[in-house]
C-alpha positions as CSV (number, residue, x, y, z in Angstrom):
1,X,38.1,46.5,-56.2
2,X,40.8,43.8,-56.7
3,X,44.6,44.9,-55.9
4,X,46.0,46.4,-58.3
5,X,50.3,46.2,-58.3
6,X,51.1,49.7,-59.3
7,X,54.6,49.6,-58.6
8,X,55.2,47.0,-61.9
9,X,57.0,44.8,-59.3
10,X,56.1,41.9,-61.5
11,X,57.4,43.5,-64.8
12,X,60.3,44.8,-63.3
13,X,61.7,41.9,-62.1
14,X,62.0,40.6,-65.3
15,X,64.7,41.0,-67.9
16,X,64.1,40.6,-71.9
17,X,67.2,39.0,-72.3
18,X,66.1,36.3,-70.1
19,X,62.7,35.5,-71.8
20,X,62.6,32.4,-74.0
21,X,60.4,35.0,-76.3
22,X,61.8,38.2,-76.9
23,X,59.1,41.0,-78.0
24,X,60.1,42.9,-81.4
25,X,57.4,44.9,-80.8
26,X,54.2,45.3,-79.3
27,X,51.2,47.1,-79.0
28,X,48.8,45.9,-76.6
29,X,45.7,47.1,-74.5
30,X,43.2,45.7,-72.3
31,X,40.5,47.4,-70.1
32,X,37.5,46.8,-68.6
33,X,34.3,48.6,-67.4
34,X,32.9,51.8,-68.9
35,X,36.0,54.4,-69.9
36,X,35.6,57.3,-67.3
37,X,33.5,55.8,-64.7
38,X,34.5,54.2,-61.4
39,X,35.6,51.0,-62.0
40,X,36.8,51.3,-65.1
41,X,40.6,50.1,-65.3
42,X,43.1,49.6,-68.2
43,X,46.5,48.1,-68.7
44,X,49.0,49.2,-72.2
45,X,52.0,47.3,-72.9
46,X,54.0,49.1,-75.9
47,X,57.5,47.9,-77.5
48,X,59.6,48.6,-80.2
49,X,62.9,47.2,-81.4
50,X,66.0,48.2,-84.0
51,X,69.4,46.2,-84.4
52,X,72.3,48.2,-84.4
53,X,75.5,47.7,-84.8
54,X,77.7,46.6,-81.9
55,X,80.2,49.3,-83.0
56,X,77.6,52.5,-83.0
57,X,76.7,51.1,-78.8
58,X,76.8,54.7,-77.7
59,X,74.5,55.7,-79.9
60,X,72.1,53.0,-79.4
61,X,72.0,54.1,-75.9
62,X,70.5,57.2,-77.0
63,X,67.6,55.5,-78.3
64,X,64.4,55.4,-76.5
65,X,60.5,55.0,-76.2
66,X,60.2,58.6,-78.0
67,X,62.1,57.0,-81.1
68,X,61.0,53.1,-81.2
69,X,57.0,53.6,-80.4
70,X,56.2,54.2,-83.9
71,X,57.6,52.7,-87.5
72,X,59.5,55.2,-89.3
73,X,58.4,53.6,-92.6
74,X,59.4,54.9,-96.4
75,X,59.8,58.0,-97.3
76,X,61.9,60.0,-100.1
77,X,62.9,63.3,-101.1
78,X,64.7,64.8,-104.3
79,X,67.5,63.8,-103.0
80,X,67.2,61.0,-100.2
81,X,65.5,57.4,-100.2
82,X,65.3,55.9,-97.0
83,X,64.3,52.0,-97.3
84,X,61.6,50.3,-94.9
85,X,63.6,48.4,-92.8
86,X,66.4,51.3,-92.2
87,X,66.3,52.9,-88.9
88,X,67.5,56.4,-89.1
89,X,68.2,58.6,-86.3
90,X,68.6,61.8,-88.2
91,X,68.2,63.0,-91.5
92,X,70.1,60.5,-94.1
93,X,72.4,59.2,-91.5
94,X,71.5,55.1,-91.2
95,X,72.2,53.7,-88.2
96,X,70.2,50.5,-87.7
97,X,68.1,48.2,-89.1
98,X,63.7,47.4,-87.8
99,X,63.0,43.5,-88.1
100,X,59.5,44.2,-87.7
101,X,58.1,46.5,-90.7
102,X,54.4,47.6,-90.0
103,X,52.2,48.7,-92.9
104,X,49.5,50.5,-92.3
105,X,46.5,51.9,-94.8
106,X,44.1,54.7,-95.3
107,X,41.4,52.4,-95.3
108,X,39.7,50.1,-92.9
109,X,42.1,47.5,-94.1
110,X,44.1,45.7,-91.4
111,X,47.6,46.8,-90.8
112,X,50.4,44.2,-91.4
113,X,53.4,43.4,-89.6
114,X,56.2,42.0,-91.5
115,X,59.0,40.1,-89.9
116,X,62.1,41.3,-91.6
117,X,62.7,39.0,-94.8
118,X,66.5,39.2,-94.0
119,X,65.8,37.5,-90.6
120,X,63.5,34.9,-92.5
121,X,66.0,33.9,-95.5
122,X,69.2,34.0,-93.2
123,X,67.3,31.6,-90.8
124,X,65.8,29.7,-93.6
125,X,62.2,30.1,-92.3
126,X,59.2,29.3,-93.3
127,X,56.2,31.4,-92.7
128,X,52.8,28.9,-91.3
129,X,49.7,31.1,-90.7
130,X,51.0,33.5,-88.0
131,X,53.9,31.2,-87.0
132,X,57.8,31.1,-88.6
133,X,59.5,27.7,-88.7
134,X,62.9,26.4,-89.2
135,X,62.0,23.4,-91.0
136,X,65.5,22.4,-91.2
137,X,65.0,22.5,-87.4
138,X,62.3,19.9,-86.7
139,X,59.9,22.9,-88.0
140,X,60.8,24.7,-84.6
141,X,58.8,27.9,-83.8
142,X,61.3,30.8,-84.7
143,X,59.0,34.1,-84.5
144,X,55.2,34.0,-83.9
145,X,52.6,36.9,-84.4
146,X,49.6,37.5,-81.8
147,X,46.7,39.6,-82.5
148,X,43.9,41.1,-80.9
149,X,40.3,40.0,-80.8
150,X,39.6,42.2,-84.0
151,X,42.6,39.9,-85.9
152,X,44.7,43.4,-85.8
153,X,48.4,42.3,-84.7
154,X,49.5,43.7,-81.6
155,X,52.9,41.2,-80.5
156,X,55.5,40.2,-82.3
157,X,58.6,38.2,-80.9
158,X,61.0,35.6,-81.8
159,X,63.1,32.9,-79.7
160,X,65.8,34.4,-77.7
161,X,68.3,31.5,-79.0
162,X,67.6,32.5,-82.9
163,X,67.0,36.1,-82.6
164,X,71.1,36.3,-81.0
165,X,72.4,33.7,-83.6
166,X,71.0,36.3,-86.1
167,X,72.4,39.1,-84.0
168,X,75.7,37.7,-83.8
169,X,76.3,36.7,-87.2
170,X,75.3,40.7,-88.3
171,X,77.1,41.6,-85.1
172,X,74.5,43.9,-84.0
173,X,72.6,44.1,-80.7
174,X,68.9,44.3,-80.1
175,X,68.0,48.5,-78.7
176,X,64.6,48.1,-77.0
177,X,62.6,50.4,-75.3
178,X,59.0,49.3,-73.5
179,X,56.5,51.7,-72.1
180,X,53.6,50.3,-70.0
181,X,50.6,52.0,-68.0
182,X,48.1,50.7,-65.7
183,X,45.0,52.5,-65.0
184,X,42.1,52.8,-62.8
185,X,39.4,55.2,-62.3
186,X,38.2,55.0,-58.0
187,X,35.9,57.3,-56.1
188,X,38.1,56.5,-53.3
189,X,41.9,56.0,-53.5
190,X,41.5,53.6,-50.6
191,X,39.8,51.4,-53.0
192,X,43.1,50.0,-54.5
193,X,45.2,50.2,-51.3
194,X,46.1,54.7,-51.2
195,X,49.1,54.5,-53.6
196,X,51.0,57.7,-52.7
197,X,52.1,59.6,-56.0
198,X,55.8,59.4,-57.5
199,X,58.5,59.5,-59.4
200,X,61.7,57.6,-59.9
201,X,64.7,56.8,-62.5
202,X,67.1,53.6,-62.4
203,X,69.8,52.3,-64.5
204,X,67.0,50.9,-66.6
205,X,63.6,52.2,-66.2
206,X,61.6,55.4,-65.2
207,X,58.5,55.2,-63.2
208,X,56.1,57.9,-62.3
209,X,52.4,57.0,-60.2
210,X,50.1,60.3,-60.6
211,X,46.5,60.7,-59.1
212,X,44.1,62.8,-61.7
213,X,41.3,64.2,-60.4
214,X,38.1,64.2,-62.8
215,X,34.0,64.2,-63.0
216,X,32.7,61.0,-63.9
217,X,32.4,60.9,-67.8
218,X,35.5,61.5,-68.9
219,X,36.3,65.2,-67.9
220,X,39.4,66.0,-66.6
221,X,40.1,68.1,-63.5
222,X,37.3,70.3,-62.2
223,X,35.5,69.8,-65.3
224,X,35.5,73.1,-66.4
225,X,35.8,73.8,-70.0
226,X,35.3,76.4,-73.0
227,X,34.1,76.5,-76.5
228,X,35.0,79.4,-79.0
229,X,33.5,79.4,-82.3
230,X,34.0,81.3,-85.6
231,X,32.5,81.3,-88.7
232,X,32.4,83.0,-92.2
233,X,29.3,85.7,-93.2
234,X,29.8,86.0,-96.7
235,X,29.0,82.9,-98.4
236,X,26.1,82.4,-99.7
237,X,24.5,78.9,-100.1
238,X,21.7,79.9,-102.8
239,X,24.8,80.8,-105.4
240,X,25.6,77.9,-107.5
241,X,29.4,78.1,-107.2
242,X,30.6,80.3,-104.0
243,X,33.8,82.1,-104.3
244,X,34.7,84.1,-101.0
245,X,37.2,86.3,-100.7
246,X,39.9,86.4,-97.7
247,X,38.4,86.6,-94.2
248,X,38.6,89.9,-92.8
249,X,37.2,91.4,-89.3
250,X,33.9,92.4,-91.6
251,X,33.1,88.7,-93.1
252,X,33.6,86.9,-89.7
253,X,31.7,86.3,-86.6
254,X,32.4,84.7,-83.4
255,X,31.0,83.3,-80.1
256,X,32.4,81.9,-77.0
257,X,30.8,80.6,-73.8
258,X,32.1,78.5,-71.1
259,X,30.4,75.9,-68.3
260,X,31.0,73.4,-65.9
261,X,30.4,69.5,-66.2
262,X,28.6,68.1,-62.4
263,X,28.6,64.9,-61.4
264,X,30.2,62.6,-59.1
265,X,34.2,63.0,-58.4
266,X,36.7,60.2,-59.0
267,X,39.9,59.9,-58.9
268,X,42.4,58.0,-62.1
269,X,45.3,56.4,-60.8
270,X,47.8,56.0,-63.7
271,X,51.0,53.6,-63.4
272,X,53.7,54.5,-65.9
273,X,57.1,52.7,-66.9
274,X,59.7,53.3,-69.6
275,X,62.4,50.7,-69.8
276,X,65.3,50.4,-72.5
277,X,67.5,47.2,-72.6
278,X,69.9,45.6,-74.9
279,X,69.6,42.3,-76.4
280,X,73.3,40.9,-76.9
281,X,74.8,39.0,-79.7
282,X,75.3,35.4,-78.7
283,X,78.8,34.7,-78.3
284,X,78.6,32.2,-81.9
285,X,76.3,31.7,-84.9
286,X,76.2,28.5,-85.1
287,X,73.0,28.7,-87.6
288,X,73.6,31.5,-90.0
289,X,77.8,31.3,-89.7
290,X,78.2,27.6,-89.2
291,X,80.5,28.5,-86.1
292,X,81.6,25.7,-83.8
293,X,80.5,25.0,-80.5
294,X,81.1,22.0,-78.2
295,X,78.2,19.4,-78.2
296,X,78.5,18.2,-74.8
297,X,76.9,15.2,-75.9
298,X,78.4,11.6,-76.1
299,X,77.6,8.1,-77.0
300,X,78.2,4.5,-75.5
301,X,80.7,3.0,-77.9
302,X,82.1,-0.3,-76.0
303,X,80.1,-3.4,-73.7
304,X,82.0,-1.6,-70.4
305,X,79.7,1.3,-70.8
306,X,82.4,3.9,-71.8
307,X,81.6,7.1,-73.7
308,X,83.3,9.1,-76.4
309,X,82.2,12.3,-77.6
310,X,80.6,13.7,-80.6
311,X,83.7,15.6,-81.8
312,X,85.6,12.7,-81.1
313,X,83.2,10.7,-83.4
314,X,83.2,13.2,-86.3
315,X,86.0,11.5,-88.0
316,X,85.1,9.5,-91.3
317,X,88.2,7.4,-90.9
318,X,87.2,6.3,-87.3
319,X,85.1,3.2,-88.5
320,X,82.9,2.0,-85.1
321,X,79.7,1.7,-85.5
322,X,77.0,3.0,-82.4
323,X,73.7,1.2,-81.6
324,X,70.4,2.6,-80.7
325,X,67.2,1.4,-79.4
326,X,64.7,0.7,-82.1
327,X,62.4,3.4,-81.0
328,X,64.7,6.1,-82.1
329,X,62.8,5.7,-85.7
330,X,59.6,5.9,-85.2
331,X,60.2,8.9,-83.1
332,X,62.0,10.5,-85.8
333,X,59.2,9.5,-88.0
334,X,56.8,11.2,-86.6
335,X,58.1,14.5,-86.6
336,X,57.2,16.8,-89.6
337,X,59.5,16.1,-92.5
338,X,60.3,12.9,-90.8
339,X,61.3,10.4,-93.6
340,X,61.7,6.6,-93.8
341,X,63.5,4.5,-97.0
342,X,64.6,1.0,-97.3
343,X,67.5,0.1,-99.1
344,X,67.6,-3.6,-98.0
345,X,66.0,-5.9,-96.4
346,X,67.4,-4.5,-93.2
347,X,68.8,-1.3,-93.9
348,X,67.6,2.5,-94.7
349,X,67.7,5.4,-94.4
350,X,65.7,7.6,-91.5
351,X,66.0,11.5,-91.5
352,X,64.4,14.6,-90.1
353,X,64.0,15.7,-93.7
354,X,64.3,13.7,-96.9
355,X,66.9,15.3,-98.3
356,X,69.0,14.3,-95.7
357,X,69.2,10.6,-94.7
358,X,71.1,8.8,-91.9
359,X,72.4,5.1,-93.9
360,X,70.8,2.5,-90.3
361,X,70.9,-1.4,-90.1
362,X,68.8,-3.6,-88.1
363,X,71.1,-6.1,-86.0
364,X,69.9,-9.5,-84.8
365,X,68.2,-8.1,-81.4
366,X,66.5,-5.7,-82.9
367,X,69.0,-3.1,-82.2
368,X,69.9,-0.1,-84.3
369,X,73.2,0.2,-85.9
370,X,74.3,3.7,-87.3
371,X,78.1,4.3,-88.4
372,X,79.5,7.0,-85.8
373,X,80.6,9.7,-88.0
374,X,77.5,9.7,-89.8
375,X,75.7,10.4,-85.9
376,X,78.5,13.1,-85.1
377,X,78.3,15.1,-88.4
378,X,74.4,15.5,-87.5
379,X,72.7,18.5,-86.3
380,X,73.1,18.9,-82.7
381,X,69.8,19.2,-81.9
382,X,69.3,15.9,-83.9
383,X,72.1,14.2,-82.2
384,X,70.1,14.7,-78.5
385,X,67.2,12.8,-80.3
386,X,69.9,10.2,-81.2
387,X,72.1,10.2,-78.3
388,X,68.5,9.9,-75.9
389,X,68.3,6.5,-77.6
390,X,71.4,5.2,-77.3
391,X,72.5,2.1,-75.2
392,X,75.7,-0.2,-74.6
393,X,76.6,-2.9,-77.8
394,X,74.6,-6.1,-78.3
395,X,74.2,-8.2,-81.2
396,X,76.9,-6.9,-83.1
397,X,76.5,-4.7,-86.1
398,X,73.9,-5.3,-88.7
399,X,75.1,-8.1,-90.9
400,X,73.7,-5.8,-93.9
401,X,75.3,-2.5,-92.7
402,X,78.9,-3.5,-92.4
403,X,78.6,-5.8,-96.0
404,X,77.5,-2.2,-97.2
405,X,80.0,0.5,-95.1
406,X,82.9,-1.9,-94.9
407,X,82.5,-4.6,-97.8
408,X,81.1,-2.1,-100.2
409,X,79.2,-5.4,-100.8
410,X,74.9,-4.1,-100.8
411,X,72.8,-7.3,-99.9
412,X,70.7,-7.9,-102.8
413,X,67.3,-8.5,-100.7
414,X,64.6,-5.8,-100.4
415,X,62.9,-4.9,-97.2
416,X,58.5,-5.7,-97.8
417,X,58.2,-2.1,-96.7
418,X,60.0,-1.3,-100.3
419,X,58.5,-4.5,-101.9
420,X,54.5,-3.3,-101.0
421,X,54.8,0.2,-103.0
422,X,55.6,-1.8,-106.0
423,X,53.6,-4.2,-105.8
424,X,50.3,-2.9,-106.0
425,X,50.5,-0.8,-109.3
426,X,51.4,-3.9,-110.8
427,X,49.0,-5.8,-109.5
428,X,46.2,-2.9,-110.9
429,X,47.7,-3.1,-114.2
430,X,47.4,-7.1,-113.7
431,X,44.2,-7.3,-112.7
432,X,42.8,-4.0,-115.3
433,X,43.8,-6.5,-118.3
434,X,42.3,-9.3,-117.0
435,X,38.7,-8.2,-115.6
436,X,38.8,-4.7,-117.0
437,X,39.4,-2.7,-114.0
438,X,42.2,-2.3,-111.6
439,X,41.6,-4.3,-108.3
440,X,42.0,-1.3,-106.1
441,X,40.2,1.7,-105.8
442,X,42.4,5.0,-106.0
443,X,42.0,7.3,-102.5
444,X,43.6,10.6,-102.0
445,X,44.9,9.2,-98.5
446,X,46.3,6.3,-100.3
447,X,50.4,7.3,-100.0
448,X,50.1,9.3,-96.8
449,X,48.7,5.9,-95.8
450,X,51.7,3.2,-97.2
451,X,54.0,5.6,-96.0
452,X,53.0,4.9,-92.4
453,X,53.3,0.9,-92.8
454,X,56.4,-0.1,-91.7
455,X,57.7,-2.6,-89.1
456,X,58.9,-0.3,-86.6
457,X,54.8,0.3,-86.0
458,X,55.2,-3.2,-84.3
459,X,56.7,-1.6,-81.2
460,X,54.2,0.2,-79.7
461,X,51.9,-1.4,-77.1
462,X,48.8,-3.2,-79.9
463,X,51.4,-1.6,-82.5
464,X,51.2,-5.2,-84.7
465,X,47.1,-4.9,-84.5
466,X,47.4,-1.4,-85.5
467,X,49.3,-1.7,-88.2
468,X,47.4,-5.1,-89.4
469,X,44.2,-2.3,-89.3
470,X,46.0,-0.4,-91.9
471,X,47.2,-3.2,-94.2
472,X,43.7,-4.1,-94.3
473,X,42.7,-0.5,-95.1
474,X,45.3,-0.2,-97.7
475,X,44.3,-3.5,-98.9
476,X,40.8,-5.2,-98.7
477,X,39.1,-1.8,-97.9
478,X,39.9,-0.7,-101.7
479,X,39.4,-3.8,-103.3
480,X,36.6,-3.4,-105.8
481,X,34.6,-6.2,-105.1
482,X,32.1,-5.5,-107.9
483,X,34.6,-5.6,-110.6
484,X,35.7,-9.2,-108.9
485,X,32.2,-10.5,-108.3
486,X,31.3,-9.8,-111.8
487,X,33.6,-12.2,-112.8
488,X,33.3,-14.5,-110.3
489,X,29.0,-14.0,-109.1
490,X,28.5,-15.4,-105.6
491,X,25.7,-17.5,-105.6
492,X,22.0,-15.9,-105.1
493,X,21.3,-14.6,-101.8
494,X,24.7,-14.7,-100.6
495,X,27.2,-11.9,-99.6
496,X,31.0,-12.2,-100.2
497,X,33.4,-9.3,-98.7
498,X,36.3,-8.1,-100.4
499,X,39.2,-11.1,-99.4
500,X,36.3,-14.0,-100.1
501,X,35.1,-11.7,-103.9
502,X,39.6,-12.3,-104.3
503,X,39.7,-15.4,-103.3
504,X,36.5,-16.5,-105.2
505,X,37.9,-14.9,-108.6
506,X,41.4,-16.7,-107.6
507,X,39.3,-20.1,-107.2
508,X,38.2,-19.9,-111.4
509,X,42.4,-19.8,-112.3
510,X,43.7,-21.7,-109.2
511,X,41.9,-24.7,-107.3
512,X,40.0,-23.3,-104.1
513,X,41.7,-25.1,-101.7
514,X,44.8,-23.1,-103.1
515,X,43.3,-19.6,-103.5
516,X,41.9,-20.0,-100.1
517,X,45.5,-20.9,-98.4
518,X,47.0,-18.2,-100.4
519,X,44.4,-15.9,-99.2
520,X,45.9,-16.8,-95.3
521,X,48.2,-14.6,-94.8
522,X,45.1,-11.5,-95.8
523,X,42.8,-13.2,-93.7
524,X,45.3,-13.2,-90.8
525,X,45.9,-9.5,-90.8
526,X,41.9,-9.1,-91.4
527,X,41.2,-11.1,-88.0
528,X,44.0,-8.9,-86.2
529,X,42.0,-5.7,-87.5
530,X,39.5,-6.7,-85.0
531,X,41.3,-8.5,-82.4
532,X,41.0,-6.4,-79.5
533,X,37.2,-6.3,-79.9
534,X,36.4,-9.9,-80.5
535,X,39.2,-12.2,-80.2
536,X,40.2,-14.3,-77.4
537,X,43.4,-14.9,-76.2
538,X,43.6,-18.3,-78.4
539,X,41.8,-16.4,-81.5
540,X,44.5,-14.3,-81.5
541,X,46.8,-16.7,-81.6
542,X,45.3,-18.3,-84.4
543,X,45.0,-14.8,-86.4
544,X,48.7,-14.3,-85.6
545,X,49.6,-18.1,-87.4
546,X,47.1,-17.6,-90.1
547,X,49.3,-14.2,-90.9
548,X,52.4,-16.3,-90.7
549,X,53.0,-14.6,-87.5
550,X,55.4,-15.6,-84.8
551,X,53.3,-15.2,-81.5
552,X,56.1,-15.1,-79.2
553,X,58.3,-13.5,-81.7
554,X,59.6,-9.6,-80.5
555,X,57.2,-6.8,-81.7
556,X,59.5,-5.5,-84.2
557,X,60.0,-9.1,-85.9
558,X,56.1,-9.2,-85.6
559,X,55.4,-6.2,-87.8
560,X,58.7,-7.2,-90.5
561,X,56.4,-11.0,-90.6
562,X,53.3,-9.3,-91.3
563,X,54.5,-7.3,-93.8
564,X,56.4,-10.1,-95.3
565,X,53.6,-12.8,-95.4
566,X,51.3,-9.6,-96.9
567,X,53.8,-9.1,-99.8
568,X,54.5,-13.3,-100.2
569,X,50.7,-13.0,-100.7
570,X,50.5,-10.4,-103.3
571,X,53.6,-11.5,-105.1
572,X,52.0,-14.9,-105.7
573,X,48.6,-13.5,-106.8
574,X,50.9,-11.5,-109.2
575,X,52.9,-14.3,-110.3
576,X,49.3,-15.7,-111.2
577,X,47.6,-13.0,-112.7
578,X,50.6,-12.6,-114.7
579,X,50.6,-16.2,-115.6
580,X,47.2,-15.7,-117.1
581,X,47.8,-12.9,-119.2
582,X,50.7,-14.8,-121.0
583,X,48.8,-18.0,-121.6
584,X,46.0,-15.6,-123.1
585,X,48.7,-14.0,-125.3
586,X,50.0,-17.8,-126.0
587,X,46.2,-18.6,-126.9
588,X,46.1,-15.8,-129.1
């Protein structure tokens, strides 16, 4: 047989209030092999948890495996209630509180394991399956619940960080207690290395090894047992409704015998630790009580490469600007709750969640521009993200953000990002009047999918073919080319595609020539769709002009073109369409 470590070396090494996880409590078994037959070994690993109040310490220390092992639950008198989540020690006297709750049933019905909803509203969580996030957080895992193979729970624990910000800010420390046992049944104790019995006590655990002697099967010791059995005389199953009276001497009987089980002789070697340890407050709640604690973190805010730091920065007055390299949005993006607007052409707003939006410029080498208190008010954990993209000045500020934050002057252009949402119900309302249905197709994917074009998609490696792929999806993919080729047949025996059914239908209210050089720009991001496939070096050149694409422009100017030619495009088939409907009103 495998070595076994008896001694818990590896447990007892570790503290709880070290772990990144902290259990709350725990009930876990594993075994393996037939129960009472060599080679049959098991491991337990129990834990339970109550907060107490950093004043009532002595009496926490009193606490232990014989009080925390099982959930004392509800239960009520005449005279007493005691709540769920109360931890009493005796009788009416409250001295903590459990931020686990177990419920268990009568039935076969799974038991449940509640995470405290204290814990969840102070933290602001938000429970996902078996998982707790902080969305306000970048949805970081808080508390997570792991349960056996059956889907019964058997571990509960939360983030060390959290669990003492919560601590702190109830000023209360975490009583634990953990009992574990290892197990294994040998016919030989040289089988897993002659552990010699025994029994010890530190500071913080108790330990005790002990060899039991059994048969095989189960029975303990020698195997020697007894049965005594007793019985009534007096009822009588022929009567319809039996009604005995009280046993007596003369209504009874009795037998007992006793016997020996036989078979082969093994040995169980059982491994056994108690621990108890605090969990401390942390020394600030910086979550639930808003206290302050030193960043550490600061930014690049002259060409020299000086720093000032965040608390430094967190003054409104103080107006500096900080710049960023572009990347810092799309990383943001793609976080859950990530959030993109446009107010201008190149300004917006980027945030972790949408309620809460960080006012950015784009300067003339593609740099980010964010005003410095509106950095050093953030989060901290947002200003790492932040401060990771941060580099020396260049370029100046964004000619758009300072006409905003220090003019109080807003440029009156619009970003295409903005332009494109607006666009295309307008051009479906367009297009329903003049051929009887909208020109694109609704999808359920359709937002999730506008929300993801943007420029900043330019910047990864094929980013500008990527997001020409989904402009073309948006797009020509829900065009409905039979509503336009009813109005404009292609000739027998020939196939039109979505752009050439559009461009067709624009050739019966605009020359061809013209409806085909409008169409450019559509065509151009159609031929990037496939570009990595099938073009050549020079085709892709070509697709890039036919988009109105600068080829040797940067990748961010690359995605703001395409977008831009894309929206000059379906502005002018607007401008068309809407054309048509007024000489039609004119004509009426």
């Amino acid at each position: 047989m495998e070595n076994i470590s008896f001694d818990f070396a590896d447990i007892r090494k570790r503290l709880l209030s070290k772990a990144v996880w902290v259990p709350l409590r725990a009930s876990e078994i594993v075994s393996d092999g037939e129960p009472g037959r060599a080679g049959w070994k098991e491991e337990f690993f129990g834990l339970g948890s109550v907060a107490i109040p950093v004043a009532k310490r002595g009496q926490a220390e009193k606490i232990g495996w014989q009080e925390l092992s099982n959930s004392q639950g509800v239960w009520a008198s005449e005279k007493l209630y005691k709540p769920a989540d109360v931890f009493q020690r005796h009788e009416g006297e409250d001295l903590g509180v459990s931020l686990v709750l177990t419920q268990d049933f009568e039935t076969d019905d799974q038991g449940v394991w509640h995470l405290n909803q204290d814990v969840v509203l102070a933290l602001g969580l938000v429970r996902d399956g078996d998982l707790w996030l902080r969305p306000s957080e970048d949805y970081q895992e808080v508390a997570r619940l792991r349960r056996r193979h059956d889907g019964r729970p058997n571990l509960l624990e939360m983030k060390n960080e959290f669990l003492r910000d919560y601590l702190c800010a109830r000023q209360m420390l975490l009583r634990t207690a953990m009992f574990r046992s290892r197990s294994v049944i040998v016919k030989d104790l040289k089988e897993v290395g002659s552990p010699v019995e025994k029994k010890e006590q530190t500071e913080l655990d108790e330990y005790e090894l002990r060899h039991l002697p059994q048969i095989e099967g189960g029975f303990g010791g020698d195997g020697a047992y007894s049965v005594f059995r007793i019985g009534r005389t007096d009822v009588d199953p022929d009567e319809d409704v039996p009604t005995p009276g009280p046993g007596t001497d003369q209504n009874t009987e009795s037998i007992s015998w006793s016997a020996r089980h036989t078979g082969q002789q093994v040995i169980c070697v059982m491994a056994e630790l108690w621990r108890t340890e605090n969990i401390e407050p942390a020394e600030a709640s910086i979550r639930i009580r808003g206290d302050h604690v030193p960043s550490g973190i600061a930014y690049i805010t002259d060409a020299s490469g000086a720093t000032t730091s965040s608390e430094d920065l967190n003054d409104e007055e103080k107006m500096r600007w900080l710049w960023f390299r572009p990347e810092v949005i799309p990383n943001i993006m793609k976080r859950r709750g990530g959030s993109l607007r446009w107010y201008t052409r190149m300004t917006g707003g980027i945030g972790f969640t949408v309620s809460n939006l960080t006012h950015f410029g784009v300067n003339k080498v593609d740099l980010i521009n964010v005003y410095a208190y509106d950095i050093a008010k953030l989060p901290v954990w947002q200003q790492r993200i932040w401060a990771g993209y941060n580099v020396a000045p260049e370029g100046g500020v964004s000619d758009e953000l300072v006409s905003a934050q220090a003019r109080a002057i807003v440029a009156e252009t619009t970003g295409p990002e903005a332009q494109l949402s607006k666009m295309l119900p307008s051009l479906d309302n367009l297009f329903k009047k003049a051929i009887g249905s909208p020109l694109f197709r609704s999808h359920a994917e359709s937002d999730d999918l506008l929300a993801t074009i943007h420029r900043f998609r330019g910047l990864e490696h094929g980013g500008v073919l990527s997001l020409a792929k989904d402009i073309v999806r948006l797009l020509a993919d829900r065009m409905d080319v039979g509503a336009l080729q009813a109005a404009a047949p292609p000739p027998k025996g020939v196939t039109w595609g979505s752009l050439k059914s559009l461009e067709k239908y624009l050739g019966t209210i605009i020359t061809q020539d013209d409806a085909r050089k409008l169409m450019g720009p559509l065509l151009g991001a159609y031929n990037l769709r496939i570009a990595d496939a099938h073009l050549s070096s020079k085709e892709l050149t070509d697709a890039f002009r036919l988009a109105q694409v600068d080829p040797d422009a940067s990748r961010l100017e690359q995605g703001m073109q395409l977008l831009s030619s894309v929206c000059g495009t379906i502005d002018q088939i607007g401008k068309i369409m809407t054309e048509v409907e007024e000489n039609k009103h004119q004509t009426t």
